[in-house]
C-alpha positions as a Markdown table, in Angstrom:
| # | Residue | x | y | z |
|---|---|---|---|---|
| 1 | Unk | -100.5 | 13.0 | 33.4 |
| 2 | Unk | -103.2 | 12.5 | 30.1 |
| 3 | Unk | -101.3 | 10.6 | 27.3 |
| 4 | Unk | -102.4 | 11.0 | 24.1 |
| 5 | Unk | -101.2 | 7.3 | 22.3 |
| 6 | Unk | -101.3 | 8.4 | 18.9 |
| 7 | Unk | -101.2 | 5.0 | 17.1 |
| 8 | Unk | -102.8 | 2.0 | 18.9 |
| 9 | Unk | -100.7 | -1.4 | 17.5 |
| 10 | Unk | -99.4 | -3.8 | 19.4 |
| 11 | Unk | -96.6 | -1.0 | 20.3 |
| 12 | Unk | -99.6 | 0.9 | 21.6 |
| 13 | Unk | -101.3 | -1.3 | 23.9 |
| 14 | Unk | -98.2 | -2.5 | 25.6 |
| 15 | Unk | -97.5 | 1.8 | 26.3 |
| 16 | Unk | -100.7 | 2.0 | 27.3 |
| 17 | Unk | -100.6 | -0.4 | 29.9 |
| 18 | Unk | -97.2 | 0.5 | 31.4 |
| 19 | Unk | -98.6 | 4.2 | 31.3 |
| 20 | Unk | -101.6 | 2.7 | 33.3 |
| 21 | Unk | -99.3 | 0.7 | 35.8 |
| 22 | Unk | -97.2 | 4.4 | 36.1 |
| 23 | Unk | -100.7 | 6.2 | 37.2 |
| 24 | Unk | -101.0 | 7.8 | 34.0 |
| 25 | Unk | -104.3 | 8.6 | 32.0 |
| 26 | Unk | -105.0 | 7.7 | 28.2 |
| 27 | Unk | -107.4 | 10.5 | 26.5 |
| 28 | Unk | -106.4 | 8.8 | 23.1 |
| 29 | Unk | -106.1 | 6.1 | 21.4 |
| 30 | Unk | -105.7 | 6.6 | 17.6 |
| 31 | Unk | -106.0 | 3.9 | 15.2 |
| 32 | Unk | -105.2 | 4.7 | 11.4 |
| 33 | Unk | -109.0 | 5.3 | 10.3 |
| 34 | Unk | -109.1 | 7.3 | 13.4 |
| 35 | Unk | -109.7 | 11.1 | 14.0 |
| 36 | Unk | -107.4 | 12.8 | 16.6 |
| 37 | Unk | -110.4 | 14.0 | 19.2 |
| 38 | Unk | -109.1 | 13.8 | 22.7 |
| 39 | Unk | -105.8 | 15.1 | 21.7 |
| 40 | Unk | -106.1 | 18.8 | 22.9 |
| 41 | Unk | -106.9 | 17.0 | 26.5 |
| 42 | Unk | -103.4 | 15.1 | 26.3 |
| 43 | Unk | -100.6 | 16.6 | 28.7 |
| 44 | Unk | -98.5 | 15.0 | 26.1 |
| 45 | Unk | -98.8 | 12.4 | 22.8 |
| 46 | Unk | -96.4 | 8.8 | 22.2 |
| 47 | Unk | -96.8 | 7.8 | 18.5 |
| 48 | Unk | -96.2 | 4.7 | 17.5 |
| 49 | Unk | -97.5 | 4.2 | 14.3 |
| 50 | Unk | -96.5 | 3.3 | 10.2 |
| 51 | Unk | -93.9 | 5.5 | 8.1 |
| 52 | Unk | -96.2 | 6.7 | 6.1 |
| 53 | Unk | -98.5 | 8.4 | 9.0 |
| 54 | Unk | -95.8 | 9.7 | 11.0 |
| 55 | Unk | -95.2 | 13.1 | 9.8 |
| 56 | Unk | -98.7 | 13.8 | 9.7 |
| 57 | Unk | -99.4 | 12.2 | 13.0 |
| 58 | Unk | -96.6 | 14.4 | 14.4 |
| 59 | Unk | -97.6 | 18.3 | 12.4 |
| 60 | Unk | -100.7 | 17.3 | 14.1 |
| 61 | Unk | -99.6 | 17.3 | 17.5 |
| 62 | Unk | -97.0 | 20.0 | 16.8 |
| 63 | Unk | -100.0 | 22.3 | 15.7 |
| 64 | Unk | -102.2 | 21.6 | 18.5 |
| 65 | Unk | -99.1 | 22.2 | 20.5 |
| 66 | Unk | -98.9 | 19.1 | 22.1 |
| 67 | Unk | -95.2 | 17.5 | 23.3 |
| 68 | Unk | -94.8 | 14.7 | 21.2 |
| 69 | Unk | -92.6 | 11.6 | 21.3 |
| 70 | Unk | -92.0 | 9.2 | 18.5 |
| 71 | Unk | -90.7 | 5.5 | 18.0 |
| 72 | Unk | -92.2 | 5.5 | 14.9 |
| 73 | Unk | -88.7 | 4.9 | 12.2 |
| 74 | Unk | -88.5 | 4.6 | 8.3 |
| 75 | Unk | -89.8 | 8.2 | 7.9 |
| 76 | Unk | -86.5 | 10.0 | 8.4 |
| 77 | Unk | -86.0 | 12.3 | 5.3 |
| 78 | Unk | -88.4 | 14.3 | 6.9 |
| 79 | Unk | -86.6 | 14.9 | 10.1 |
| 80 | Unk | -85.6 | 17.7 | 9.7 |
| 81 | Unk | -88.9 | 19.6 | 8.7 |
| 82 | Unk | -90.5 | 18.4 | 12.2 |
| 83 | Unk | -87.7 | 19.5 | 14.1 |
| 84 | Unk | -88.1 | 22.9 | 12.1 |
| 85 | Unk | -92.6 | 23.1 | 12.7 |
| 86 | Unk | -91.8 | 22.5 | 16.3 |
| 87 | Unk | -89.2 | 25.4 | 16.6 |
| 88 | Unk | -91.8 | 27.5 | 14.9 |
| 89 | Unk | -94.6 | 26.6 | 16.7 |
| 90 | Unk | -92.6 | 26.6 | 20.2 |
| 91 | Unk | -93.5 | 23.0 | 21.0 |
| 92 | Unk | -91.7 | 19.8 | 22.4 |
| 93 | Unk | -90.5 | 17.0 | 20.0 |
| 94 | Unk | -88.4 | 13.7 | 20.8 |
| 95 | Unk | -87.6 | 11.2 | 18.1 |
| 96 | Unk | -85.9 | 8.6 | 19.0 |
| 97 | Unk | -85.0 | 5.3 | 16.9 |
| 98 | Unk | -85.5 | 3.3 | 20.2 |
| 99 | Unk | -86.8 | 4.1 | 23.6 |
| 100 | Unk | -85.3 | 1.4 | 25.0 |
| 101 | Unk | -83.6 | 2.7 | 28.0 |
| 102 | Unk | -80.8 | -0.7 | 27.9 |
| 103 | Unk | -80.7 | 0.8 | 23.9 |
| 104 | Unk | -79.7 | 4.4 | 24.4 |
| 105 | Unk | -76.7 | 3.1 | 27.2 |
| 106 | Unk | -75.9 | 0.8 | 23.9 |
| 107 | Unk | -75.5 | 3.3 | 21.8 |
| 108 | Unk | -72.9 | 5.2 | 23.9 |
| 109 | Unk | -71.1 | 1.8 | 24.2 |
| 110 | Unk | -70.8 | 1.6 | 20.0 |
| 111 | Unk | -70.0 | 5.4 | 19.7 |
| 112 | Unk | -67.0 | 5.2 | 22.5 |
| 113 | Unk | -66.2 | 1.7 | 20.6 |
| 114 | Unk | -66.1 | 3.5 | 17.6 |
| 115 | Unk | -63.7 | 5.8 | 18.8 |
| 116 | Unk | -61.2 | 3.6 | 19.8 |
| 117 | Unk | -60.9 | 1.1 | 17.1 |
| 118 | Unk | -61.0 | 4.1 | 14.6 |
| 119 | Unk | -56.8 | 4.2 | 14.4 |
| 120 | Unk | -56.9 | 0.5 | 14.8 |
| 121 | Unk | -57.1 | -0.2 | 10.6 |
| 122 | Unk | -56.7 | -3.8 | 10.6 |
| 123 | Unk | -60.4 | -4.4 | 11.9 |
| 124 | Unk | -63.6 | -4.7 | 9.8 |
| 125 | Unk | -66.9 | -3.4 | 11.0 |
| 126 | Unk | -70.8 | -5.4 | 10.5 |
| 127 | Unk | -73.4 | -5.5 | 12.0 |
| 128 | Unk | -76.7 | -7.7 | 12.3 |
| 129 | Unk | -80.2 | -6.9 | 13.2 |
| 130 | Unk | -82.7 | -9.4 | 13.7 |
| 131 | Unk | -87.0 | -8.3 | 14.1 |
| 132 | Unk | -89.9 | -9.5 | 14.4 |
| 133 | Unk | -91.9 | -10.5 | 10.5 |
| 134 | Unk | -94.3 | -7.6 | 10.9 |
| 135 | Unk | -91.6 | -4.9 | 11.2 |
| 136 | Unk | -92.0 | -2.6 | 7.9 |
| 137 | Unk | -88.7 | -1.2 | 7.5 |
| 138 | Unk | -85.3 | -3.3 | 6.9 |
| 139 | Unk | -82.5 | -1.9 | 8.3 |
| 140 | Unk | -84.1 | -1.2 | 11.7 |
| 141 | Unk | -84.0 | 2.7 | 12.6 |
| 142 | Unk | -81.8 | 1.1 | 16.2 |
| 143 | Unk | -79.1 | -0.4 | 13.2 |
| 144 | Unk | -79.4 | 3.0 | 11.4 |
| 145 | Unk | -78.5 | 5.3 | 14.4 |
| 146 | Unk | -75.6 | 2.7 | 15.0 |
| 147 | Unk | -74.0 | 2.8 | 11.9 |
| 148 | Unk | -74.1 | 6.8 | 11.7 |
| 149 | Unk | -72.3 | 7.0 | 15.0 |
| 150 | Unk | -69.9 | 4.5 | 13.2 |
| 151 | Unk | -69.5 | 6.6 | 10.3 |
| 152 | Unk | -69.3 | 9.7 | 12.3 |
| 153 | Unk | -66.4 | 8.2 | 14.2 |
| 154 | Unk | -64.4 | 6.5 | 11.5 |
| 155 | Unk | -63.3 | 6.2 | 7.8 |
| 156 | Unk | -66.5 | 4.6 | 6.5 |
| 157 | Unk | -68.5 | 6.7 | 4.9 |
| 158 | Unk | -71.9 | 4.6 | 4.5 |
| 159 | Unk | -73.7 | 1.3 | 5.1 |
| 160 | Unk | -75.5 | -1.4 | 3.1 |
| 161 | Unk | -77.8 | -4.5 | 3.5 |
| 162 | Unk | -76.8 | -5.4 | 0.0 |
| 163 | Unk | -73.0 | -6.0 | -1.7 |
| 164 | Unk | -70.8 | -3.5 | 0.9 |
| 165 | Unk | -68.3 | -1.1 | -1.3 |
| 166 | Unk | -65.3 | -0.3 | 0.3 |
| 167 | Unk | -65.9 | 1.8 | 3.3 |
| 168 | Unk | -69.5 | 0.6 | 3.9 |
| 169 | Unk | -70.7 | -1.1 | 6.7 |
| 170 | Unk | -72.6 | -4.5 | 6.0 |
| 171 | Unk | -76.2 | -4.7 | 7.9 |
| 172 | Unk | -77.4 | -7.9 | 8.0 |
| 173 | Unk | -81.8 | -7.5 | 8.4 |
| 174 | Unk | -83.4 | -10.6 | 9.4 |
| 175 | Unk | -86.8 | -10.9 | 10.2 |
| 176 | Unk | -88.0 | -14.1 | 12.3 |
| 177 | Unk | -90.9 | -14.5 | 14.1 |
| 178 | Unk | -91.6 | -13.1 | 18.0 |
| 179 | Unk | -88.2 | -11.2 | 18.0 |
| 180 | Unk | -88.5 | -7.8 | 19.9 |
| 181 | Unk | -85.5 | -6.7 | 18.7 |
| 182 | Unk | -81.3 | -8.0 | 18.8 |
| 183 | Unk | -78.5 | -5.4 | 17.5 |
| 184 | Unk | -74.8 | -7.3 | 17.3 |
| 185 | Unk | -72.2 | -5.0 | 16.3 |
| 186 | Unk | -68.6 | -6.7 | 15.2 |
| 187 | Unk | -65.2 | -5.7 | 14.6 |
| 188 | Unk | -63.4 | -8.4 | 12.8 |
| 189 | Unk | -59.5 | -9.2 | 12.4 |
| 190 | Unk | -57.5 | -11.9 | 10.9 |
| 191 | Unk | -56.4 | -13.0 | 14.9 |
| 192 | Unk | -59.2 | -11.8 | 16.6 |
| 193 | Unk | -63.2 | -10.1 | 16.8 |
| 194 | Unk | -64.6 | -7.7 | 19.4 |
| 195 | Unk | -68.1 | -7.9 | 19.7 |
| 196 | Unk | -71.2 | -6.0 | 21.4 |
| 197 | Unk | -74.7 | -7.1 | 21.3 |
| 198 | Unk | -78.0 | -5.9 | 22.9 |
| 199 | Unk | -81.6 | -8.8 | 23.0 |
| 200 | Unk | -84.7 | -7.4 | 23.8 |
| 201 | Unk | -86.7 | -9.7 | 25.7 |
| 202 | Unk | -89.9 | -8.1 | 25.0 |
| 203 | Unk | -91.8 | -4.1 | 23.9 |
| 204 | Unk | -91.7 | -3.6 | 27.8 |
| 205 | Unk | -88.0 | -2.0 | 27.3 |
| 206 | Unk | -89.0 | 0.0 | 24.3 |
| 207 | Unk | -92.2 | 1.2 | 26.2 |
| 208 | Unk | -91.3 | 2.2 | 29.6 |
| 209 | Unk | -88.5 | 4.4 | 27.6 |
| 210 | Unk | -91.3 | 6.4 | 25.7 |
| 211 | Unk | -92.9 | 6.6 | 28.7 |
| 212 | Unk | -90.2 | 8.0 | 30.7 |
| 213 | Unk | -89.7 | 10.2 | 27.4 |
| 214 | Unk | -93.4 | 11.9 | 27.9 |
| 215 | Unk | -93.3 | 12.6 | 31.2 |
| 216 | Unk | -89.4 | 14.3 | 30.9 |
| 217 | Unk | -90.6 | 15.9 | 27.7 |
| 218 | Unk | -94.3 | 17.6 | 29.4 |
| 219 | Unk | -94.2 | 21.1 | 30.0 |
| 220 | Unk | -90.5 | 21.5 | 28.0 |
| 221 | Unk | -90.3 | 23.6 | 24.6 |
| 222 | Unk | -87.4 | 22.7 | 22.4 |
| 223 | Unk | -86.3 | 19.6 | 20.1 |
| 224 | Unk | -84.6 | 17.0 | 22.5 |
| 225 | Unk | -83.4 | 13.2 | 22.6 |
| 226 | Unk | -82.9 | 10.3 | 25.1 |
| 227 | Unk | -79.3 | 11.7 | 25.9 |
| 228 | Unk | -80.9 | 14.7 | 27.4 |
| 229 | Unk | -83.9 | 12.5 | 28.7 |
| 230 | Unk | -81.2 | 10.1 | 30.3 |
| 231 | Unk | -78.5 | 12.8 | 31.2 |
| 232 | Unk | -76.1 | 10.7 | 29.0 |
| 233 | Unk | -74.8 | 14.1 | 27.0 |
């Protein structure tokens, strides 16, 4: 298929060459002073690129009716609006706060962990992230979605990477250098702690998933995640 990488970081390259090793064609490769010709060729678009150029980068793709998926996080409030212009536009949107496809099988690990130690009162939820410097946004979107299936699932009703109020979770963001990406999520007790963690090793994970996203997504119409792209719903 003709990928459209909308957003040509580090993120970028290593999608590209995955796509490449998959048999896949890149029409595009958009940097930030870039224009988006090539992208009507695209079969589908992966963006990868800053908060600030997401929702454009996405109404763009959305209006040329391309399918998009995006990795890019820290642009959130406007959710909602791009899952609304590609209902109106009959396109094909994923978002997803990780590709990773060792990620999503961790997320359905902390939402079924959440569930169970929901009645068990005497435990204390936190959680710690840890990024490479250049990542923008502190907590990571990965720690976001985490928490929320948390919340969803138990008597907390927020998080914080500050001074936690009663019934908020407590994020821990650290950035260190050449860290793809580690999410630690633990319950604590005065006799005992149940822990789950995930380590990235490297942007291979987080790239194959997008990958695996576009080619799922091409030729679909509707707003979709990696649950329906891995069959975990």
């Amino acid at each position: 298929m003709k990928i459209a990488l909308v957003g040509y970081g580090k993120m970028g390259k290593v999608i590209e060459r995955i796509a490449q090793e998959r048999g896949h064609e890149i029409v595009l490769r958009k940097k930030s002073s870039d224009n988006f010709d090539g992208l009507e060729q695209a079969d589908a678009a992966i963006e990868f690129s800053v908060p600030d150029a997401a929702v454009n980068n996405i109404t763009e793709c959305l209006n040329q009716n391309i399918p998009v998926v995006s990795g890019t996080t820290g642009w959130l409030e406007q959710y909602h609006n791009m899952a609304k212009l590609c209902e109106e536009k009959n396109g094909a949107f994923i978002y997803a706060s990780n590709f990773s496809l060792g990620v999503n099988v961790f997320f359905e690990l902390n939402l079924q962990l959440a569930k169970m130690m929901s009645k068990l009162k005497e435990y204390n939820v936190s959680m710690e992230e840890i990024h490479h410097t250049q990542k923008l946004d502190a907590p990571s979107g990965t720690a976001i979605t985490l928490a929320n299936d948390i919340i969803n699932h138990s008597d907390y009703s927020s998080w914080s990477i500050g001074n936690p109020k009663e019934n908020e979770i407590f994020i821990d963001a650290k950035r260190e250098e050449n860290v793809p990406g580690t999410h630690i999520i633990k319950y604590d007790s005065d006799v005992d702690s149940v822990e789950i963690k995930h380590t990235a090793h490297s942007r291979d994970g987080f790239a194959l998933g997008a990958v695996v996203a576009a080619e799922w997504l091409a030729n679909k119409r509707g707003v979709y995640s990696m649950k329906d792209v891995l069959n975990l719903t």
